[in-house]
C-alpha positions as CSV (number, residue, x, y, z in Angstrom):
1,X,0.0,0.0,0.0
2,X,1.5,3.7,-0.9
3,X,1.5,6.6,1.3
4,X,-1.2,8.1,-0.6
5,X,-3.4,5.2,0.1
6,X,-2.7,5.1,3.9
7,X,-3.3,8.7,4.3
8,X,-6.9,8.0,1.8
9,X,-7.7,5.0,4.3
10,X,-7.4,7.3,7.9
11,X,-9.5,10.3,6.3
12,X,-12.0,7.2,6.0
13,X,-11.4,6.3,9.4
14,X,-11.8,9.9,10.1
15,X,-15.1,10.5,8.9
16,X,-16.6,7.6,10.0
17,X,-15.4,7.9,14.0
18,X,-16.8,11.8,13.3
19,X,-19.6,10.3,12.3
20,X,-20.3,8.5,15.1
21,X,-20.5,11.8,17.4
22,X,-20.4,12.1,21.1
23,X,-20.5,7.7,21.1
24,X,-16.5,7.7,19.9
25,X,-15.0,9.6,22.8
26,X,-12.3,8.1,23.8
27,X,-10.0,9.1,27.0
28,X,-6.9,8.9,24.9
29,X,-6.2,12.3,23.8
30,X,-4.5,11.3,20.9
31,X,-7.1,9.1,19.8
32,X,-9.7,11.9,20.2
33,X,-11.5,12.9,16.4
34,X,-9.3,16.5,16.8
35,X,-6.1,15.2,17.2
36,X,-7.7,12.7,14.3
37,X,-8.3,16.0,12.3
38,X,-5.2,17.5,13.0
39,X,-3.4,14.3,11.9
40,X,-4.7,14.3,8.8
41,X,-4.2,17.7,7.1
42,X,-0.5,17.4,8.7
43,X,-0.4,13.8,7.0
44,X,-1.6,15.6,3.5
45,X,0.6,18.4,3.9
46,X,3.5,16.1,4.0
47,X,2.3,14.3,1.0
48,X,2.0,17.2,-0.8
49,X,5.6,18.6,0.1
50,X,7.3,15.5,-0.4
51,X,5.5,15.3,-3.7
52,X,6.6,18.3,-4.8
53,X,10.2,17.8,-3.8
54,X,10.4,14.6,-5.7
55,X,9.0,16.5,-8.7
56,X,11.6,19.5,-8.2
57,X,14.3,16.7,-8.1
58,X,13.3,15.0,-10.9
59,X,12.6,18.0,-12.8
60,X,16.6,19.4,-12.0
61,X,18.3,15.8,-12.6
62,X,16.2,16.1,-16.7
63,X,17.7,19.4,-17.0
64,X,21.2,17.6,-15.6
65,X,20.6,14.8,-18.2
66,X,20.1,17.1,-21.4
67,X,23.2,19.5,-20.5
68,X,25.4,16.4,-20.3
69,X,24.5,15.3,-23.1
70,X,27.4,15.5,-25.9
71,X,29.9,16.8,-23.3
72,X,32.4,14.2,-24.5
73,X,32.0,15.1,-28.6
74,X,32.8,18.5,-27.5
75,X,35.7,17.9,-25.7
76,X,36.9,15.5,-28.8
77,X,36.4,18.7,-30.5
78,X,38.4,21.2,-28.2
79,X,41.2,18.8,-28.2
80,X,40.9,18.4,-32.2
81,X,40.9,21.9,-32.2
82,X,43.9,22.3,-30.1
83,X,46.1,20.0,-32.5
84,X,45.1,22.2,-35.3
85,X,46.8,25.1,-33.5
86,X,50.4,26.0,-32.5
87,X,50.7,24.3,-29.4
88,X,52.9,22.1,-27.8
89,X,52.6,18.6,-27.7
90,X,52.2,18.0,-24.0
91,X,49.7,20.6,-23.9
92,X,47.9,18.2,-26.6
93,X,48.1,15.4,-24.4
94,X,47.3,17.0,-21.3
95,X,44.0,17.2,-22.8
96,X,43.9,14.1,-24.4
97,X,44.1,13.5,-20.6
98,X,41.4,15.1,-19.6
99,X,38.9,14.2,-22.4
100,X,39.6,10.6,-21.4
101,X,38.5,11.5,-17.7
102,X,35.3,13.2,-19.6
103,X,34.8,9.9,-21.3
104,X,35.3,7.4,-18.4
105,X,38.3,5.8,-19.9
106,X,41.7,4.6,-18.7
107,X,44.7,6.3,-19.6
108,X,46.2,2.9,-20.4
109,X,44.6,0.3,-22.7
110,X,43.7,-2.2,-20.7
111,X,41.6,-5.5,-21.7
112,X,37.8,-4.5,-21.3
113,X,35.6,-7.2,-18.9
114,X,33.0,-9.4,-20.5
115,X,30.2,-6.8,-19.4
116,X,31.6,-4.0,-21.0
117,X,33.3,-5.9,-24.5
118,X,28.8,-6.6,-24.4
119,X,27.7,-3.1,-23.9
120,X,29.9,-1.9,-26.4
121,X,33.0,0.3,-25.4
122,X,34.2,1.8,-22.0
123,X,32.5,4.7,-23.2
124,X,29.0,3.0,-23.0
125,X,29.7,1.8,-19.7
126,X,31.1,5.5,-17.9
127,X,27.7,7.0,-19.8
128,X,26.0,3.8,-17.2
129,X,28.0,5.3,-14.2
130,X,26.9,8.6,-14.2
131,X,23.1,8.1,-15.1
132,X,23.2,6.8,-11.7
133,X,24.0,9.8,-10.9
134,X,27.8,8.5,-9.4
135,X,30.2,10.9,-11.8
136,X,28.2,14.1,-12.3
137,X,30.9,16.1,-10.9
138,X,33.3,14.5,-11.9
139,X,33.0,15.2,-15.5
140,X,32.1,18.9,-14.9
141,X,35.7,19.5,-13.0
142,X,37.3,17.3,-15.9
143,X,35.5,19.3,-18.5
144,X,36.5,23.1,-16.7
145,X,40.3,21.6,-16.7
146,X,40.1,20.6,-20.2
147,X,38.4,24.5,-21.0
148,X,41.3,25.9,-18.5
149,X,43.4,24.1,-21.2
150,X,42.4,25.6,-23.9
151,X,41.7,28.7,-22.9
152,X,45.5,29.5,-21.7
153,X,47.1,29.0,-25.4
154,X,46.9,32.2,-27.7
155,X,47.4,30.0,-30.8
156,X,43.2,28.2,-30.0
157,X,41.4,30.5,-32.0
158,X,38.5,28.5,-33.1
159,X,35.8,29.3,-35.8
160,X,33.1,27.8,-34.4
161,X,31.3,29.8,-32.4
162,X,30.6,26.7,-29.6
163,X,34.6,26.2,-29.4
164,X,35.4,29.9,-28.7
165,X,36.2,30.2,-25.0
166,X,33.7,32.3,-23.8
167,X,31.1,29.8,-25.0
168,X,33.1,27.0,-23.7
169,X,33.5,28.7,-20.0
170,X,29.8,29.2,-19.9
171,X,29.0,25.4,-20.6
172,X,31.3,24.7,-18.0
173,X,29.7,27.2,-15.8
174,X,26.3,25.5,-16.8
175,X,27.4,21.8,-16.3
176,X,28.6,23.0,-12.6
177,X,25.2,24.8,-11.9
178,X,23.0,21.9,-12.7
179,X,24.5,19.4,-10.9
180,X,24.6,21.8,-7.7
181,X,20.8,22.4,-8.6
182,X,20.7,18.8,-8.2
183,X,22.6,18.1,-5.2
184,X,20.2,21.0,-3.7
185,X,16.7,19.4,-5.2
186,X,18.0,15.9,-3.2
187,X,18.7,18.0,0.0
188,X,15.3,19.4,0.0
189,X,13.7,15.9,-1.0
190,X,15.5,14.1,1.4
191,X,14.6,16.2,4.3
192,X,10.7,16.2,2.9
193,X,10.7,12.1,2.9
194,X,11.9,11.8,6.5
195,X,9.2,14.4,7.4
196,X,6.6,12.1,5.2
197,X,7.9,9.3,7.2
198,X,8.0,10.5,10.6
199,X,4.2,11.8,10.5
200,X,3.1,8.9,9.0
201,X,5.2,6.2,10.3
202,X,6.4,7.2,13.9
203,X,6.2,4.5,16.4
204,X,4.1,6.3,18.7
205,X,2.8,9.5,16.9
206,X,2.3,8.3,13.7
207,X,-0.5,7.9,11.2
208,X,-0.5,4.4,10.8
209,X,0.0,3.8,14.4
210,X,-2.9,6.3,15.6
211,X,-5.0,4.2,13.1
212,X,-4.8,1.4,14.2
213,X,-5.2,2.4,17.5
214,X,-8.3,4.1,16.3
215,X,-9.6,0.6,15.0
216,X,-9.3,-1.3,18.8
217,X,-10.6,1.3,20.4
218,X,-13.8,1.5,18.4
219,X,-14.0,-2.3,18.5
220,X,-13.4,-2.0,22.5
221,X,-16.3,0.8,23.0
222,X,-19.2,-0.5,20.5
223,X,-17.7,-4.6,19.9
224,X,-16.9,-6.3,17.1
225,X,-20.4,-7.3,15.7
226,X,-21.6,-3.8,15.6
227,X,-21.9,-1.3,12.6
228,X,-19.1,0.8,13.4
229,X,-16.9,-1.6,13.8
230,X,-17.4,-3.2,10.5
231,X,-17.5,-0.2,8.9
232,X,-13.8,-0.1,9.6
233,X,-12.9,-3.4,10.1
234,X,-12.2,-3.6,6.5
235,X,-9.9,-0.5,6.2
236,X,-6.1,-1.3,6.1
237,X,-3.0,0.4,6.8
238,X,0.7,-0.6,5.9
239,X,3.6,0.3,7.5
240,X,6.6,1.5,5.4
């Protein structure tokens, strides 16, 4: 059962212990059809905030996604670039260095495993690694080294308007600012799932627990063959 559906199944509770007036009084305060009330809009507000954090998250990690995307042709470009131009050779392959850190490849050749000889190249498998999210930041630090680079030799003077160096520092700019925005969105949806859980879940305090509560205390006061009670008797709750 989702959290939706637990917080759907104690407003039913809800409205049928309401229902059943001054009869469902029980001595428990936190039993009582106020703390009941209160429970619930805080249980909905938590839904809500934790639903709109996952969406904020999501929404962040897309826009992550799409500015990643063809990070590596670029840099095969820069460094294409750069041997076109009056550099010196270690300068070349100090890039070359770099683009292979963009990339997710070794800087020696080494004999590829079964799993990634299947999926293709090492390439395929360091695009794998960070859609999990693991090398994000990685590739943005390698990608501003390999625009430090070619940014500190006079002789790169591409024609291309995406090679020139202003254009270059601001994709490195924008690579850094999306994964922050992502880092950020997680903080924020983190923090709203362990408020989700703790209203619903507690051990004591929570939703699910007051519930069921709720359920043996209305089968104590009016008894397991009467109406109320199998008006709820039915209605479950799962923990998490």
């Amino acid at each position: 059962m989702s959290h939706t559906k637990n917080v759907e199944a104690f407003e039913k509770l809800f409205g049928i212990c309401a229902g059943c007036g001054s009869k469902y009084n029980p001595a428990q305060e936190k039993l009582r059809i106020e703390n009941m009330f209160q429970l619930l809009a805080t249980g909905k507000g938590a839904l809500q905030n934790w639903s709109a954090a996952k969406t904020d998250h999501n929404n962040a990690s897309n826009a992550r996604e799409v500015s990643y995307q063809g990070v590596g042709k670029l840099g095969v470009r820069i460094v294409g670039e750069l041997k076109a131009s009056d550099v010196l050779e270690q300068t070349v392959n100090d890039a070359k260095g770099a683009l292979r850190l963009i990339k997710g490849q070794r800087a020696t050749s080494q004999t590829p495993d079964k799993a990634t000889v299947a999926a293709g190249t090492t390439e395929v498998a360091a695009r794998k690694r960070r859609a999990r999210g693991a090398d994000f930041a990685s590739m943005a630090q390698n990608f501003q080294q390999l625009v430090y680079i070619a940014s500190a030799e006079h002789a790169y003077q591409p024609e291309a308007t995406d090679l020139m160096v202003h254009a270059l520092k601001d994709k490195a700019q924008q690579l850094q600012s999306n994964n922050s925005k992502v880092i950020q969105a997680w903080s924020l949806l983190n923090e709203a799932r362990k408020k989700r859980d703790e209203v619903l879940y507690n051990e004591n305090t929570g939703l699910v627990s007051i519930a069921k509560a709720v359920k043996q205390k209305v089968k104590a006061i009016f008894g397991t063959t009467s109406t109320e009670y199998k008006q709820i008797a039915h209605i479950r709750f799962t923990t998490k």
